[in-house]
C-alpha positions in Angstrom: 0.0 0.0 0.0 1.3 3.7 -0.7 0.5 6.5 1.1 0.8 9.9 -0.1 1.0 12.4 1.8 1.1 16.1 0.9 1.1 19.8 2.5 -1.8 21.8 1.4 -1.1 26.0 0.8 -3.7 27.8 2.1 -3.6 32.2 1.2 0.1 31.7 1.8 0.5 29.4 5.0 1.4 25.6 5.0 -0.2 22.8 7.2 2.0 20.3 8.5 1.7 17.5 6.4 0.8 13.9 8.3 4.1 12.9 8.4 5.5 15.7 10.6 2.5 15.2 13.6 3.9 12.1 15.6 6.9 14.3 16.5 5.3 17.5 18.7 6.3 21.4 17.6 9.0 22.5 20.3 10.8 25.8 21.0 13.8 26.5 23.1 16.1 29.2 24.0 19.8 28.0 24.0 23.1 30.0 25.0 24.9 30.8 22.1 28.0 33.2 20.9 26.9 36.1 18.7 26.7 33.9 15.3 24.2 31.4 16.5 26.8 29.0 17.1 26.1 27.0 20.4 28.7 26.5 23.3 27.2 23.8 25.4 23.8 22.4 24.5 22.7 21.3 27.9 22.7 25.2 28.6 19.2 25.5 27.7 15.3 26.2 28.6 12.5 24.2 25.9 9.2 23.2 25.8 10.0 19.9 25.9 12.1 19.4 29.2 10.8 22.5 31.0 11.7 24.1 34.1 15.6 23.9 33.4 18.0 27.3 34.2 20.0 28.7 31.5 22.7 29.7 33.1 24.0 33.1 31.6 28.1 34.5 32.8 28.5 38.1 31.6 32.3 37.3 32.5 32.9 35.5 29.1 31.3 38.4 26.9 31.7 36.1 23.7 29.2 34.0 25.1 26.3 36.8 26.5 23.7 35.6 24.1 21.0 33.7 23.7 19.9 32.0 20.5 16.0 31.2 19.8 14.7 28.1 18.0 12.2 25.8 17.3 10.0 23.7 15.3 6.6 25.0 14.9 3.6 25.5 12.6 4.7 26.6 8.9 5.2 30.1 8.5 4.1 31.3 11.8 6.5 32.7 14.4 7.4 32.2 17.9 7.2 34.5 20.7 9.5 34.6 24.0 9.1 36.3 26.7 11.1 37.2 30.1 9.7 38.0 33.5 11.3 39.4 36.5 10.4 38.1 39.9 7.9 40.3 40.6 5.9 39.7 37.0 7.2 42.2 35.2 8.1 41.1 31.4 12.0 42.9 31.1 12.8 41.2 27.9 11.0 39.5 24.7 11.6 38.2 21.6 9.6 37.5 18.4 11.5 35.3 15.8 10.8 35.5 11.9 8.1 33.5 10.6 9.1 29.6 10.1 10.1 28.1 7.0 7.9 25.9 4.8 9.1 23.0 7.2 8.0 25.0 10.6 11.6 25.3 11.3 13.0 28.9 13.1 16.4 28.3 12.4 18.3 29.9 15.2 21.3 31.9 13.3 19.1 34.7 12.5 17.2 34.8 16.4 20.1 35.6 18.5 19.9 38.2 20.7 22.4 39.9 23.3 21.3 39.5 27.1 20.9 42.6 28.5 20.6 42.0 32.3 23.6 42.4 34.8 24.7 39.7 37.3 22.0 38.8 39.8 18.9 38.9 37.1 16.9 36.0 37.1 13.9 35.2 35.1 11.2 33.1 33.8 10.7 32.3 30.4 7.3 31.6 28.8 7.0 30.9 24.9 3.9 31.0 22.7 4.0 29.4 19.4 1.5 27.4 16.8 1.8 23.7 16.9 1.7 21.9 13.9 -0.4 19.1 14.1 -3.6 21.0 15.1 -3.2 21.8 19.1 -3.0 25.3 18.0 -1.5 28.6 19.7 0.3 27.4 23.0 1.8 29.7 25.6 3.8 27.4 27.5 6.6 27.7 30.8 9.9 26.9 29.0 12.1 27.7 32.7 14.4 30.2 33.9 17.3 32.2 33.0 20.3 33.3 35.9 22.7 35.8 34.7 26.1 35.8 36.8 30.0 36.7 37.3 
C-alpha cells in the first residue's frame, strides 16, 4: 500500500503534512556566541524538558547571548518572553516566521542578554503547533545571569 501524503497551501500558509504530527512542535532558548553558534547544549530552557535554568556569565562576553529556535507550525513565528520576579516582562523576543518545514532556524534569532549579574527570570514561549493543538503559551524555565 502507498500513502501519499502532501502539504496543502492555504492564502500563503502551509499545514503540516501527516508525516511531521507524531513528533510534537518544540521551542527552546539556548546559549549561544553572537553567530548562533552553540557553546554547550545542555545550557538551555525548551518546551519539551521544561523548568531547566540557562545559566548566563557576563564574565565570558563572547558567550552573553541567547539563541531562539524551534519547530513549529509553517510560517508562523514564535514568541518569548522574560519575566522578573515580581511579573514584570523585562525582555521579549519575536523570531521571523518559520520556513515551509516549521523550522525557526536559530542563526538569525540571537539576541544579546541585557541584564547584569544577579537577574533571574522566567521564560514563557507562545508558538502554533503543527499538528492542530494550535496557539500554545507554555513555561519553558528560567534564566540566571552571573559573574
Amino acid at each position: 500500500m502507498l500513502t501519499l501524503v502532501a502539504a496543502t497551501v492555504t492564502q500563503g500558509t502551509a499545514s503540516a503534512s501527516v508525516a511531521d504530527c507524531p513528533a510534537p512542535s518544540w521551542i527552546r532558548v539556548i546559549q549561544s556566541n553572537s553567530n548562533g553558534s552553540f557553546t554547550d547544549q545542555g545550557n538551555q530552557v525548551n518546551s519539551y524538558e521544561p523548568g531547566r535554568t540557562l545559566t548566563i556569565s557576563i564574565s565570558n562576553p563572547g558567550l552573553r547571548y541567547a539563541a531562539h529556535t524551534g519547530d513549529v507550525k509553517p510560517r508562523t513565528n514564535a514568541l518569548f518572553e522574560y519575566f522578573d520576579q515580581f511579573g514584570n516582562r523585562e525582555f521579549l523576543h519575536q523570531t521571523q516566521l518559520s520556513r515551509a518545514n516549521g523550522v525557526i532556524h536559530h542563526e538569525p534569532e540571537v539576541r544579546s542578554i541585557p541584564f547584569g549579574p544577579g537577574a533571574h527570570l522566567t521564560i514563557y514561549g507562545t508558538y502554533t503547533d503543527e499538528c492542530g493543538l494550535g496557539t500554545r503559551t507554555v513555561f519553558l524555565g528560567y534564566m540566571d545571569v552571573v559573574d
